[in-house]
C-alpha positions as a printed NumPy array, in Angstrom:
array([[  4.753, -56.221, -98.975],
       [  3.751, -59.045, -96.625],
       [  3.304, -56.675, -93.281],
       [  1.497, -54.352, -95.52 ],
       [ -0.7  , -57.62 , -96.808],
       [ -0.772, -58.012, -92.664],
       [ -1.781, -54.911, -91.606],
       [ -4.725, -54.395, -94.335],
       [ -5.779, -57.951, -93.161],
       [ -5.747, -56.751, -89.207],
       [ -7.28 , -53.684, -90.441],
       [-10.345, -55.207, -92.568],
       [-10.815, -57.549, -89.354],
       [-11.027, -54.614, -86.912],
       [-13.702, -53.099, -89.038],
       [-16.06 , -55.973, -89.828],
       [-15.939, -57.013, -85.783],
       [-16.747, -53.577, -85.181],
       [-20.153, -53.873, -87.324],
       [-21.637, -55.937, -84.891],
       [-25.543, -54.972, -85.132],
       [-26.457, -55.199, -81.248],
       [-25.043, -52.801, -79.925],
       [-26.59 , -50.437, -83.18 ],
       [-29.772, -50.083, -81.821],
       [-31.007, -46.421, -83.113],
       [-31.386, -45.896, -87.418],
       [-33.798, -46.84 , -89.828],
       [-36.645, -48.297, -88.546],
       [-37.578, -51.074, -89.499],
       [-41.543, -51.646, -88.802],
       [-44.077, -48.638, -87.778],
       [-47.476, -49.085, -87.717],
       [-50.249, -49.795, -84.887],
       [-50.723, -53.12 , -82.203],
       [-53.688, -54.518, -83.554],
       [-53.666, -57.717, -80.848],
       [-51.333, -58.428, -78.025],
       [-50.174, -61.903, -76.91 ],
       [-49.324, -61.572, -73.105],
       [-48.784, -65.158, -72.646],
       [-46.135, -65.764, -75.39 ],
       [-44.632, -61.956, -75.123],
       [-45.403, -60.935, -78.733],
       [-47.625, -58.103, -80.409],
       [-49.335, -58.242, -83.352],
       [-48.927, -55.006, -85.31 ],
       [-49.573, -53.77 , -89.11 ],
       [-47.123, -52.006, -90.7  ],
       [-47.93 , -50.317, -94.304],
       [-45.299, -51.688, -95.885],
       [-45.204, -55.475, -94.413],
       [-48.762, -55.968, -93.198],
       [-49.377, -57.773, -90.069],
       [-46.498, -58.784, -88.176],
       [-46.138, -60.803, -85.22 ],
       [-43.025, -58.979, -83.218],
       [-41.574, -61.14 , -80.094],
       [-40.26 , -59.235, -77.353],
       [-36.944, -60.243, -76.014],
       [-36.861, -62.038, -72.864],
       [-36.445, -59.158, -70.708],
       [-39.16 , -57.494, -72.796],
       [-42.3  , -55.924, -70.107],
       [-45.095, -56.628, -72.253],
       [-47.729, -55.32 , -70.12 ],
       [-47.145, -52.058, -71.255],
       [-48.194, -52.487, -74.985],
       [-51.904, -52.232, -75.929],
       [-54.001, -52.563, -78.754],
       [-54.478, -49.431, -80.663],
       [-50.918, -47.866, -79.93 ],
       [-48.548, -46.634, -82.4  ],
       [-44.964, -47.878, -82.467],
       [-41.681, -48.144, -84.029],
       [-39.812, -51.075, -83.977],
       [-35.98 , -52.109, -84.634],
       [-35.796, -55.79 , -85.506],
       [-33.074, -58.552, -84.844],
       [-32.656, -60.452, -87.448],
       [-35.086, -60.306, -90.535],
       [-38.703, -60.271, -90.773],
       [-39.764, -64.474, -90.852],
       [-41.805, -65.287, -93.981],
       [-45.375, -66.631, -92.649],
       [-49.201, -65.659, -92.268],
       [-48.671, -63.171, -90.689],
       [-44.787, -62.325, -90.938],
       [-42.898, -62.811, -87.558],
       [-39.954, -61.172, -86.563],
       [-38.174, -60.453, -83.126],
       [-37.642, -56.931, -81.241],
       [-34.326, -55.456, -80.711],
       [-36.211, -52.432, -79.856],
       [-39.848, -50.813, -79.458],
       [-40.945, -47.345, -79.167],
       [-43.921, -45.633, -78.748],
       [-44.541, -42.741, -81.158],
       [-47.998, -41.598, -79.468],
       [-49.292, -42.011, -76.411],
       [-51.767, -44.494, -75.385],
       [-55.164, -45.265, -76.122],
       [-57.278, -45.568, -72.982]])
């Protein structure tokens, strides 16, 4: 009873380090909407998503933000949870562009 008490234990471990969310970077997206301002100094876009409004997202530190303009439309996985403010903040695990740009 007490190695299969063991094993269940090893087993539940095994699976809950295994749900680590980094490495899960593709699924449901989390924002999708269009930049509305970008921030090149502090790495960040401003973007409005239908279902969250505006939303300040903070690219990660490797992050090339001259690429993002206003007017694109993008996809975004988050890290973490959206930040409760005026506007909303939240930081980028991952951006995509789901037209091209706006020139």
């Amino acid at each position: 009873m007490k190695k299969l008490l063991l094993l269940w234990l090893l087993l539940v471990s095994v699976g809950l380090l295994g749900c680590n969310g980094d490495h899960a970077v593709k699924g449901k997206v989390d924002l999708k909407g269009v930049i509305t301002e970008v921030d090149y100094d502090n790495k960040r876009i401003l973007m409005e998503d239908k279902k969250e409004g505006l939303v300040w997202v903070t690219l990660h530190e490797n992050g090339d933000i001259s690429k993002y303009v206003k007017g694109q439309e993008i996809v975004v996985w988050i890290k973490g949870g959206i930040r409760e403010s005026s506007p909303a903040q939240a930081d980028a695990q991952n951006i995509e562009f789901t037209a091209p740009k706006n020139e």
